[in-house]
Backbone as CSV, one residue per row, in Angstrom:
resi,resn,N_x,N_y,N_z,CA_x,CA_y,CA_z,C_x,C_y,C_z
1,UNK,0.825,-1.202,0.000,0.000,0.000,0.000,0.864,1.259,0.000
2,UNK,1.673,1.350,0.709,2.823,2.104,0.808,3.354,2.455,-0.493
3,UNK,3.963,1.488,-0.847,4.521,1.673,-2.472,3.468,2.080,-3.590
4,UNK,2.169,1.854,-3.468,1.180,2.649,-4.384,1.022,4.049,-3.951
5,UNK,1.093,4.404,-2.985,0.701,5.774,-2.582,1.938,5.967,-3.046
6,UNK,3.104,6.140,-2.718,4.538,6.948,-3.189,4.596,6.965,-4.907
7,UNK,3.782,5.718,-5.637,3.513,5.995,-6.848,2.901,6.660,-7.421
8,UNK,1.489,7.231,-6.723,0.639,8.412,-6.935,0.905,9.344,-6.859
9,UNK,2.076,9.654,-5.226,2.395,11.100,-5.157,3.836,11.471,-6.489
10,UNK,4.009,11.121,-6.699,5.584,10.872,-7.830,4.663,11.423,-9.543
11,UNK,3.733,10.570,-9.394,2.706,10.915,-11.048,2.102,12.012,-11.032
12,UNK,1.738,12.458,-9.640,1.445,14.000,-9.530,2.241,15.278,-9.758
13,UNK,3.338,14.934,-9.413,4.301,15.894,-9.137,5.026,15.916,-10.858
14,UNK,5.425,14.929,-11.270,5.391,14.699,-12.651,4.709,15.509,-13.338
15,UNK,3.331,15.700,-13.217,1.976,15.994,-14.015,2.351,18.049,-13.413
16,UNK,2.498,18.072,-12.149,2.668,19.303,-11.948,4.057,20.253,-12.718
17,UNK,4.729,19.321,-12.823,6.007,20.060,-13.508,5.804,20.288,-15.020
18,UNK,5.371,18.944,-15.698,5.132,19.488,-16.832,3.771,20.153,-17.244
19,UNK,3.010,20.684,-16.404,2.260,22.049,-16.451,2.910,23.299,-16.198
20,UNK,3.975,23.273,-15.386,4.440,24.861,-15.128,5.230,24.850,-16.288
21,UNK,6.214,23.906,-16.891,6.943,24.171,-18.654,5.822,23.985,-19.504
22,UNK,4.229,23.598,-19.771,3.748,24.459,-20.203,3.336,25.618,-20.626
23,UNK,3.068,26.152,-19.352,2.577,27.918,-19.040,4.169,28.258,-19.608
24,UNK,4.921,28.320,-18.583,6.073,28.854,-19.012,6.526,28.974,-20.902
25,UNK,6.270,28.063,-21.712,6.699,28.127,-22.848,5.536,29.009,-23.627
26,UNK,4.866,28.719,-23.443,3.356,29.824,-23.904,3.553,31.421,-23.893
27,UNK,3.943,31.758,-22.329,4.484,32.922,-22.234,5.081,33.436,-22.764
28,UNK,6.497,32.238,-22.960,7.766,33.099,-23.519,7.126,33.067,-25.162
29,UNK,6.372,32.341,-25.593,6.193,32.220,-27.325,5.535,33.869,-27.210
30,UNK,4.631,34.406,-26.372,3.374,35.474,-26.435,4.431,36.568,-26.672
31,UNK,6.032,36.443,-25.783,6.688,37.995,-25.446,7.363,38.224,-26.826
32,UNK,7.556,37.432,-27.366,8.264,37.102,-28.671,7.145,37.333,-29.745
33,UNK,6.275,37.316,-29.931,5.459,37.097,-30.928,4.668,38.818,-30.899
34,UNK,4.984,39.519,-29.667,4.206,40.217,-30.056,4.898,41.165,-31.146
35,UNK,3.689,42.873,-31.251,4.248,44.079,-32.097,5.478,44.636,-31.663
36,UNK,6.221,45.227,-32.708,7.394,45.657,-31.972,6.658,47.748,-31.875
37,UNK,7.575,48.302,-31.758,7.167,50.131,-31.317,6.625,50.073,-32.910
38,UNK,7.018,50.427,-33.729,6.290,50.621,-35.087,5.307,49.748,-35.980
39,UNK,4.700,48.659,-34.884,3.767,48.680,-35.615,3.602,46.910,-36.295
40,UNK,5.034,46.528,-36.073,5.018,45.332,-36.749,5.601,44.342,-35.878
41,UNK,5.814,42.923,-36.174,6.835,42.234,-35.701,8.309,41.974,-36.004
42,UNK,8.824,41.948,-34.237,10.475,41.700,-34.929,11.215,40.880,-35.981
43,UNK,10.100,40.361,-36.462,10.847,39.465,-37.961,10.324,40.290,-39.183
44,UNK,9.595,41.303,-38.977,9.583,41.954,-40.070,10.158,42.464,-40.955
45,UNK,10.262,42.510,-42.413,11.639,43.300,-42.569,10.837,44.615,-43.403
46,UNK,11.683,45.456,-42.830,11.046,46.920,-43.331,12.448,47.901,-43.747
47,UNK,11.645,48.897,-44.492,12.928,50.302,-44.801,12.126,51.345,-44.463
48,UNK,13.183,52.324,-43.734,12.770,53.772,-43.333,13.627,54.573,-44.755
49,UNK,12.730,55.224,-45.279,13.332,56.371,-46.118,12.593,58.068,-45.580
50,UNK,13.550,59.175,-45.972,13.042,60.091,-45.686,12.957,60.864,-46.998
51,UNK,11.602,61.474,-47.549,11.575,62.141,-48.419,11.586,63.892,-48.717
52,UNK,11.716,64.427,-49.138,11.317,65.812,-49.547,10.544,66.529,-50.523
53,UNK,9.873,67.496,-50.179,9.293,68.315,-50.495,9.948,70.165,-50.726
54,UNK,9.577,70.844,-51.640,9.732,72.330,-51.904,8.802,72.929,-52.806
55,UNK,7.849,73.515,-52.615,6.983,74.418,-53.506,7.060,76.074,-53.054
56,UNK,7.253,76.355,-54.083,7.684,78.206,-54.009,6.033,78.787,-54.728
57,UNK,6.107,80.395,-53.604,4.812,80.976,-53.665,5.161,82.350,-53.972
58,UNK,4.299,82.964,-54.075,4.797,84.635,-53.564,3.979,85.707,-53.000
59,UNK,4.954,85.932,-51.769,4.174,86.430,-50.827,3.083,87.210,-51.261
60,UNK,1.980,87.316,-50.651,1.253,88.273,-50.514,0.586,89.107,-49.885
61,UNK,1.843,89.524,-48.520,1.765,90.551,-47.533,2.936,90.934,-46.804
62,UNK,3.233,92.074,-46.884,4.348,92.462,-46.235,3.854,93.000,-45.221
63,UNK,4.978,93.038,-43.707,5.092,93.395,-42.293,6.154,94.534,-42.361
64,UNK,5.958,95.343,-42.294,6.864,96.364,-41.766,7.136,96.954,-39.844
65,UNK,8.245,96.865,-39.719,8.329,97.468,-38.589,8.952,98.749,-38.307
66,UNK,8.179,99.314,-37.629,8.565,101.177,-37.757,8.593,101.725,-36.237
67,UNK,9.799,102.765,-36.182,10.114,102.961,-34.923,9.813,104.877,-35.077
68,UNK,9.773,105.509,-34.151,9.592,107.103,-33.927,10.054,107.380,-33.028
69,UNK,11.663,107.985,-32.904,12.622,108.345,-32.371,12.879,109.792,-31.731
70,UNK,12.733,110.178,-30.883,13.188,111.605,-30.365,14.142,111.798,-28.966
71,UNK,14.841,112.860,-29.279,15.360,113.182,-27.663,14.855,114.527,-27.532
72,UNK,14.713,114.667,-26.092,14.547,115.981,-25.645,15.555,115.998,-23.820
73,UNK,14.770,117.055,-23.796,15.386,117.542,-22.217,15.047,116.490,-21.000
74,UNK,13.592,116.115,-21.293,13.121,115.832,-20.022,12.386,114.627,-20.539
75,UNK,11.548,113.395,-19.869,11.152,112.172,-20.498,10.137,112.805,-20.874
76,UNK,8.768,113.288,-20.475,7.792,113.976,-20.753,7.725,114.163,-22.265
77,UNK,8.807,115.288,-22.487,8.725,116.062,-23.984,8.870,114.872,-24.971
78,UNK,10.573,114.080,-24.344,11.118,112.802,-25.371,9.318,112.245,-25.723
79,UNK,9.068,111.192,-25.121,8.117,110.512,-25.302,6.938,111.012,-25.503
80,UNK,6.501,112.382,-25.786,5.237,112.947,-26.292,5.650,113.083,-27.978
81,UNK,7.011,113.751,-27.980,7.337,114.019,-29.261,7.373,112.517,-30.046
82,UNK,7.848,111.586,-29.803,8.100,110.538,-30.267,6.237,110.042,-30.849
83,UNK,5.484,110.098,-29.527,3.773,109.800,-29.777,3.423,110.398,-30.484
84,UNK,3.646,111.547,-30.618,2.762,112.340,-31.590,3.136,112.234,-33.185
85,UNK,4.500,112.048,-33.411,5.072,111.703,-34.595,4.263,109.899,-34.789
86,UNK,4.341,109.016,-34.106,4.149,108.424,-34.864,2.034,108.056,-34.646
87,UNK,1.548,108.718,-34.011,0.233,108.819,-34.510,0.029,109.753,-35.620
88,UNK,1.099,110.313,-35.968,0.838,111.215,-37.490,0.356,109.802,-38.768
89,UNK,2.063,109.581,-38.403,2.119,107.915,-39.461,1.047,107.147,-39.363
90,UNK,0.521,106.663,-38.210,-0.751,106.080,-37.940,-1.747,106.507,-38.627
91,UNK,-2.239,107.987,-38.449,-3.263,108.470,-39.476,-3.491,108.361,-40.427
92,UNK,-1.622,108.789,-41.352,-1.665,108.615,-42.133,-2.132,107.419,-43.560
93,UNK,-1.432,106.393,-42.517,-1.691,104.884,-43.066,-3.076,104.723,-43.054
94,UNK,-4.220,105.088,-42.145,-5.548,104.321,-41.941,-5.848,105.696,-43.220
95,UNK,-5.509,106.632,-43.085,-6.130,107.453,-44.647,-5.724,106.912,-45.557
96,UNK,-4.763,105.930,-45.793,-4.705,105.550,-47.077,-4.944,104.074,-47.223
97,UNK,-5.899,103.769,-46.810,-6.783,102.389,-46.654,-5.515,100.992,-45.962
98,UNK,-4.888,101.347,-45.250,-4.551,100.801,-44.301,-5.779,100.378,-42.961
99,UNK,-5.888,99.315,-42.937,-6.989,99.263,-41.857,-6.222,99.480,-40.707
100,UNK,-7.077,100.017,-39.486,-6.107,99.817,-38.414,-5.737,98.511,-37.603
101,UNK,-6.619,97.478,-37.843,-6.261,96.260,-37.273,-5.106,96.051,-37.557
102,UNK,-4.486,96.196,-38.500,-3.640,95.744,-39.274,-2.294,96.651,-38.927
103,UNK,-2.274,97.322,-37.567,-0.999,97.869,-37.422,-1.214,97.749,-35.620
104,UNK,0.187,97.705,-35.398,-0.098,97.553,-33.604,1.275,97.808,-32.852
105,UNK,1.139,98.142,-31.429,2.600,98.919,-31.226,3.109,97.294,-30.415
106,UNK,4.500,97.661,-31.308,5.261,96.625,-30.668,6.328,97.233,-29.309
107,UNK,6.692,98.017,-29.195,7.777,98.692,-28.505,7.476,100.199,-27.843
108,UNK,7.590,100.397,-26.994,7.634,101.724,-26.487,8.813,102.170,-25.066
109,UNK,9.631,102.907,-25.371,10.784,102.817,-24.337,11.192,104.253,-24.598
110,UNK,11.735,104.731,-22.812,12.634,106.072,-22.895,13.706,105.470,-22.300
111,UNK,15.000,105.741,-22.888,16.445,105.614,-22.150,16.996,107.034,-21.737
112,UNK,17.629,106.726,-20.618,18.683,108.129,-20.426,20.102,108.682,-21.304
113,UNK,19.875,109.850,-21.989,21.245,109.656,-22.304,22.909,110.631,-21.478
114,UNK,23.131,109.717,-21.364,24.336,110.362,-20.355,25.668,110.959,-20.830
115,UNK,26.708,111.712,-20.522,27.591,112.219,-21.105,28.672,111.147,-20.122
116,UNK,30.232,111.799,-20.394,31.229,110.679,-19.903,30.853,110.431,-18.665
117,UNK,31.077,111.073,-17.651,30.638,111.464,-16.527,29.632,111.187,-15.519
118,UNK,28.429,110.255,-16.723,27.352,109.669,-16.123,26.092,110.474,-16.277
119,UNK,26.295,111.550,-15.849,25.480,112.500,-15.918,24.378,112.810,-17.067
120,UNK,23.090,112.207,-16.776,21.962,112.159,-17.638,21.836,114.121,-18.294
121,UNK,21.724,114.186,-19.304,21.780,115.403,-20.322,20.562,115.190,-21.234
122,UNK,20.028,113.839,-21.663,18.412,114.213,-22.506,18.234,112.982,-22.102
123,UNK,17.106,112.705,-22.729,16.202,111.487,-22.532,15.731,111.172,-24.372
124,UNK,16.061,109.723,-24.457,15.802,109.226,-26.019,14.612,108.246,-25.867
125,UNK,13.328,109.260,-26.260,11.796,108.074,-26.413,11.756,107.410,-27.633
126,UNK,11.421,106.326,-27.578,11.049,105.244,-28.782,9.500,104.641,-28.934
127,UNK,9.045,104.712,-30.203,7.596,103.877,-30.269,7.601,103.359,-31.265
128,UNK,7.241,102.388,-31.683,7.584,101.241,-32.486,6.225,100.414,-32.931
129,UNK,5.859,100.131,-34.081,4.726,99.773,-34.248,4.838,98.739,-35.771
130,UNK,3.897,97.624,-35.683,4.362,96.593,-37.271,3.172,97.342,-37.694
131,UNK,3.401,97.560,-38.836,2.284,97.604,-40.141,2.000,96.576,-40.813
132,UNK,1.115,96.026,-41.076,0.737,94.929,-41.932,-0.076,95.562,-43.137
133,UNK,0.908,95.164,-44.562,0.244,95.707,-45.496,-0.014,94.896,-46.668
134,UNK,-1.286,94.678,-46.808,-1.764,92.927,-47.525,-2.122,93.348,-49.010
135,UNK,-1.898,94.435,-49.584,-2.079,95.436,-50.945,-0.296,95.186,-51.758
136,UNK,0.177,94.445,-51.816,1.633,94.587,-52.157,1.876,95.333,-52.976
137,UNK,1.801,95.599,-53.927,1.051,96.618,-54.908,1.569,98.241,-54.545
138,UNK,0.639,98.233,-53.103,1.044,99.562,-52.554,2.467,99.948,-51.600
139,UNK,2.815,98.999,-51.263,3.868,98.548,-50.337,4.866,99.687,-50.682
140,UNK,5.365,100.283,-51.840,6.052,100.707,-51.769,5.757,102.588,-51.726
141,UNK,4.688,103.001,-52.156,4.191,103.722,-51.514,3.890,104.118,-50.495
142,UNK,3.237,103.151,-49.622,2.901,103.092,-48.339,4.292,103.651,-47.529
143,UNK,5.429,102.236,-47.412,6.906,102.924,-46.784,7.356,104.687,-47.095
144,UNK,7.238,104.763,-48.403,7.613,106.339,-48.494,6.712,107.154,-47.860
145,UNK,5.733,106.538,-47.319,4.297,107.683,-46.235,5.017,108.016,-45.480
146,UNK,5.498,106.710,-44.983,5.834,106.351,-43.428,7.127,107.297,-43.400
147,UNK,7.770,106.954,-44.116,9.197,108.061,-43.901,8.923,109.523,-44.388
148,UNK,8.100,109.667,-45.045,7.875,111.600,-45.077,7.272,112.271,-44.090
149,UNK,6.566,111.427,-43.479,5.583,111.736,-42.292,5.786,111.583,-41.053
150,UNK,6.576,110.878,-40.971,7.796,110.550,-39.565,9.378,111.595,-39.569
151,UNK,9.426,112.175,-41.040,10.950,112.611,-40.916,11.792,112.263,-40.566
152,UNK,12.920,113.231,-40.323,14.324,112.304,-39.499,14.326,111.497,-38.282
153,UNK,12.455,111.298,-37.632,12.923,110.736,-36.660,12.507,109.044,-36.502
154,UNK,12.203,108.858,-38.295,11.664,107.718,-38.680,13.238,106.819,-38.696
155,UNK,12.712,105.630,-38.247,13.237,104.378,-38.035,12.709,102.929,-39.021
156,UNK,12.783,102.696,-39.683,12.314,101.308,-40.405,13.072,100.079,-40.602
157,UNK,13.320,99.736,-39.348,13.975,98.954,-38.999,13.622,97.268,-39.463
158,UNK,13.180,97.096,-40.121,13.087,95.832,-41.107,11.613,95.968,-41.565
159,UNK,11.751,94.957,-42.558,10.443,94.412,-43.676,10.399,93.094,-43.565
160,UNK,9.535,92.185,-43.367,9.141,90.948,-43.931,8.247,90.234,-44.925
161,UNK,8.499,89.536,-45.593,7.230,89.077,-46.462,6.167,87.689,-45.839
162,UNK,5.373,87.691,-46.043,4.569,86.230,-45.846,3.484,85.897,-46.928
163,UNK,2.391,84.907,-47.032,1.556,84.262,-47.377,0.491,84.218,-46.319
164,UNK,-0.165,84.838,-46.617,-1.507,84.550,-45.481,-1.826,83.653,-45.705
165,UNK,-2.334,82.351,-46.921,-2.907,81.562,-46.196,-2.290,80.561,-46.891
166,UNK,-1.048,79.596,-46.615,-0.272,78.955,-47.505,-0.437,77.134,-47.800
167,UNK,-1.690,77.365,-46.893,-2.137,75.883,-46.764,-1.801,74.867,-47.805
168,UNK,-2.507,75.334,-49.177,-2.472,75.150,-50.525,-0.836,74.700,-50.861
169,UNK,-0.178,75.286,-50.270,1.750,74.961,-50.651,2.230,74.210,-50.030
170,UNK,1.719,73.805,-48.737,1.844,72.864,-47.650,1.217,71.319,-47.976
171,UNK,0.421,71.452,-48.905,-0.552,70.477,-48.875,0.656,69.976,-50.283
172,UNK,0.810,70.400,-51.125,1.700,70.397,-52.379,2.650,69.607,-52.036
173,UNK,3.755,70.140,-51.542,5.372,69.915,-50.653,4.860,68.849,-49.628
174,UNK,3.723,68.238,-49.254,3.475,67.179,-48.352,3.296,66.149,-49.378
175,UNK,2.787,66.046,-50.804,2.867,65.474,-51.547,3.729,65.005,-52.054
176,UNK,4.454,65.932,-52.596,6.080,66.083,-52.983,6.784,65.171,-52.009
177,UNK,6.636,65.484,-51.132,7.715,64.436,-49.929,7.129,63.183,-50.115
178,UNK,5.756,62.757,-49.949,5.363,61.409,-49.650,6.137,60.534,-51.158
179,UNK,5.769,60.864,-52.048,6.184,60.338,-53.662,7.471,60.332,-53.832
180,UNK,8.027,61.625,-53.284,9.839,60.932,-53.253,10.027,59.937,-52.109
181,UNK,9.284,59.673,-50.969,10.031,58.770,-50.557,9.352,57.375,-50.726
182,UNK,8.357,57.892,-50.767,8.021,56.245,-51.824,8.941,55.435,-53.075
183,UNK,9.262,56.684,-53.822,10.102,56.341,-54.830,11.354,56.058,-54.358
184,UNK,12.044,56.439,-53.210,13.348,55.815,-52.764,12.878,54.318,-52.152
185,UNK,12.145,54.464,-52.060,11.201,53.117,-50.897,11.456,51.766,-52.005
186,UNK,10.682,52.123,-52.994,10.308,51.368,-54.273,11.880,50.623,-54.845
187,UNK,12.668,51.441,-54.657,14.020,51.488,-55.217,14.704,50.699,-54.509
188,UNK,14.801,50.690,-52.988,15.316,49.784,-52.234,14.487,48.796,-52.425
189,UNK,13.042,48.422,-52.678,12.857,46.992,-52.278,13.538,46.332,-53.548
190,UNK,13.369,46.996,-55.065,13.924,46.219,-55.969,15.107,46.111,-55.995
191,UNK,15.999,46.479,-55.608,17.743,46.346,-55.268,17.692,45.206,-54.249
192,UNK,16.481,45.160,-53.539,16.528,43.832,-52.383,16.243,42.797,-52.874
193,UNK,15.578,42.632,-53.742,14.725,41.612,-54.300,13.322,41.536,-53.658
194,UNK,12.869,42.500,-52.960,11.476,42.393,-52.420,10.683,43.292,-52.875
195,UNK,9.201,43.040,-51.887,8.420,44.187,-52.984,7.765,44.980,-51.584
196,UNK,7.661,46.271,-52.038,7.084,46.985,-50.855,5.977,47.047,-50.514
197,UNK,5.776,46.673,-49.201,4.467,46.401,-48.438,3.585,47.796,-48.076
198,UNK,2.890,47.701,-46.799,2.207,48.378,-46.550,3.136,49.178,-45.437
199,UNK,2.853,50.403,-45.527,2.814,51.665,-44.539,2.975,51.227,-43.111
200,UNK,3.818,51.594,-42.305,4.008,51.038,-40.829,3.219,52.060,-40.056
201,UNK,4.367,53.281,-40.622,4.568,54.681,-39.893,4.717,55.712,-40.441
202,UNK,3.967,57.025,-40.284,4.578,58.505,-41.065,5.081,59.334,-39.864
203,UNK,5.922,60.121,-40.118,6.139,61.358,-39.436,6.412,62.426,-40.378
204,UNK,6.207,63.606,-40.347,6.526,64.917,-40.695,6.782,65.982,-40.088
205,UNK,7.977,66.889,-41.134,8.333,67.750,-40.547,8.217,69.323,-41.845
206,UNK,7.859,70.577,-41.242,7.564,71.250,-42.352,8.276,73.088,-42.102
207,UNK,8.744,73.435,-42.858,9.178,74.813,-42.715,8.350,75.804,-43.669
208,UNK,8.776,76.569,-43.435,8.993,78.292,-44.543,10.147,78.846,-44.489
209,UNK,10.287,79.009,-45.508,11.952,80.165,-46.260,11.147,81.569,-46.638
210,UNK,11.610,82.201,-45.552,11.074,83.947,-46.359,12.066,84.590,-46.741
211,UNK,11.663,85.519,-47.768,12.565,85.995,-48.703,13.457,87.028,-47.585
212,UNK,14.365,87.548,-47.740,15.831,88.247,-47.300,15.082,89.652,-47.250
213,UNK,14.609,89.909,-45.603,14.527,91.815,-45.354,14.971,92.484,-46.339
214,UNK,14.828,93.645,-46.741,15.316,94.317,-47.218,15.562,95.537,-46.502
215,UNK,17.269,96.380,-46.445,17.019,97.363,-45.660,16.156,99.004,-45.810
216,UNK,15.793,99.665,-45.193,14.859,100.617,-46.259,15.829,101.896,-45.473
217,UNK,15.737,102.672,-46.708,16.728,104.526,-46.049,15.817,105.388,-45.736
218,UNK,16.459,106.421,-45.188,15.637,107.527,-44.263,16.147,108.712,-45.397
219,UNK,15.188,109.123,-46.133,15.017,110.489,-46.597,13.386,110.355,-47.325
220,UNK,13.306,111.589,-47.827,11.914,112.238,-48.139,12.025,111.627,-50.088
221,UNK,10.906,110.375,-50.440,10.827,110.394,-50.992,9.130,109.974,-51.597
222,UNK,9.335,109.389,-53.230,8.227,108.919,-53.844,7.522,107.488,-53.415
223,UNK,8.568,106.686,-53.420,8.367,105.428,-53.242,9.493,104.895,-53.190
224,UNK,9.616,103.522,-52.612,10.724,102.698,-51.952,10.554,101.641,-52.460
225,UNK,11.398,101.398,-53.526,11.435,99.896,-54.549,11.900,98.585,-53.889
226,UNK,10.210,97.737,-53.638,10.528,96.655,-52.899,10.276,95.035,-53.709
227,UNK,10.905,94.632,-53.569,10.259,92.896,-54.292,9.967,92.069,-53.481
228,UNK,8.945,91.395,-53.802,8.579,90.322,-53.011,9.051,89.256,-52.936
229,UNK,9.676,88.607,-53.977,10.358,87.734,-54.594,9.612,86.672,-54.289
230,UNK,10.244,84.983,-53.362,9.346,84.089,-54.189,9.896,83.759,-52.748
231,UNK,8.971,82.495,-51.947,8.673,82.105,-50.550,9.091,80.381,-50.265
232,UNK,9.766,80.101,-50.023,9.751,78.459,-50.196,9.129,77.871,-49.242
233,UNK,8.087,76.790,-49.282,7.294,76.019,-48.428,8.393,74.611,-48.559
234,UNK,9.028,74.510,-47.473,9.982,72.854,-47.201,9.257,72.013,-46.221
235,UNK,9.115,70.732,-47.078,8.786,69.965,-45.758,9.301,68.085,-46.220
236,UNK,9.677,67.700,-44.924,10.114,66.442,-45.114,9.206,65.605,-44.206
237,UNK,9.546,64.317,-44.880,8.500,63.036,-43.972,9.411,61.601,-43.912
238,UNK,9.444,61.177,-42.739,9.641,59.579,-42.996,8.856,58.909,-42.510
239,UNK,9.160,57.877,-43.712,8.218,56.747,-43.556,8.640,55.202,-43.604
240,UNK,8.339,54.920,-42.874,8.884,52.871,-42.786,7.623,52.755,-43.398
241,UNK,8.461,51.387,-44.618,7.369,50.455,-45.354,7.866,48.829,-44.381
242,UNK,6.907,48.051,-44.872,7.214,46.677,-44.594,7.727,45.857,-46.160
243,UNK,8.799,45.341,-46.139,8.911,44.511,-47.004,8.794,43.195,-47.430
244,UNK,8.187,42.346,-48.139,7.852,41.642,-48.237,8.542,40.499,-49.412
């Protein structure tokens, strides 16, 4: 009786071990088998290519930034003289179908100015304001307002160009990228001997190139010869295919 029971407990224990290297091998098949981060499994074989995109526009709005400069004796005078000069310009612009939304003060500052000695002798007010002028057309008119009407104490301290609404060039150059890198995609699988599968993963990345400020001079004239020239929309993407 003895020897049957020690035979039962022995077939159990048997039966229990090769259930836990059951489970156990199941597991390890599940950690192995699963997706890897992109999407697929580690026996997959895939290529990452990165493609590009460039479509050129031309702007159709320039930013100007304009400053109204004075010294006087005392801060008071500095910074009234400076206000009043450039709400001239202000006027001026909304009289000549400048909306006013479309202009706003960026800067307003008085510094001391001192001789060797330290000793404060005037005060230099500044007011500073962007114009946004969406008429390009007029652009160069407009700047010569700004400097006859401001005088010597006009500042035009840069120009920019943009695209208000460049969606349309973005959408282009996102195209552009996907098709070149498909086409590098395409290229590697046939150099592999495989054929390209399906899409894992996209990412993108997208810029603007604006055209080069131009600097603008301070005297009393007609107009101020500006170009808009041409805007580059860049954008790149990569993408892993699966190969097959």
């Amino acid at each position: 009786m003895a020897i049957a029971a020690n035979a039962k407990l022995r077939t159990r224990a048997l039966v229990a071990v090769l259930a836990a290297l059951l489970i156990t091998g199941v597991s390890a098949c599940d950690s192995k088998s699963g997706p890897d981060a992109h999407g697929g499994s580690p026996d997959t074989r895939q290529v990452t290519v990165i493609g590009s995109g460039k479509v050129q526009g031309t702007p159709d709005t320039l930013t100007a930034n304009v400053a109204m400069e004075s010294v006087a004796g005392d801060v008071t005078a500095a910074l009234s003289q400076s206000s009043q000069r450039q709400q001239a310009v202000i006027d001026a612009l909304v009289g000549n179908k400048v909306d006013r939304k479309d202009i706003s003060t960026t800067h307003v500052s008085v510094q001391p100015q001192t001789n060797a000695d330290g000793t404060t002798i005037a005060y230099r007010a500044s007011n500073a304001i962007d114009v946004k002028i969406r008429d390009i057309t007029a652009a160069s008119q407009l700047l010569a307002l700004i400097a006859n009407t401001g005088g010597d104490a006009t500042r035009i301290n840069s120009v920019s160009y943009s695209i208000e609404d460049d969606s349309q060039l973005v959408k282009d150059a996102r195209a552009q990228a996907f098709n070149d890198a498909k086409s590098r995609a395409e290229q590697y699988a046939q150099l592999s001997g495989l054929t390209l599968g399906k899409v894992i993963s996209i990412s993108e990345q997208s810029g603007t190139t604006p055209p080069t400020p131009a600097p603008m001079p301070r005297m009393a004239l007609d107009s101020v010869p500006v170009e808009p020239g041409q805007q580059t929309v860049n954008f790149s993407v990569t993408v892993i295919w699966e190969l097959t």
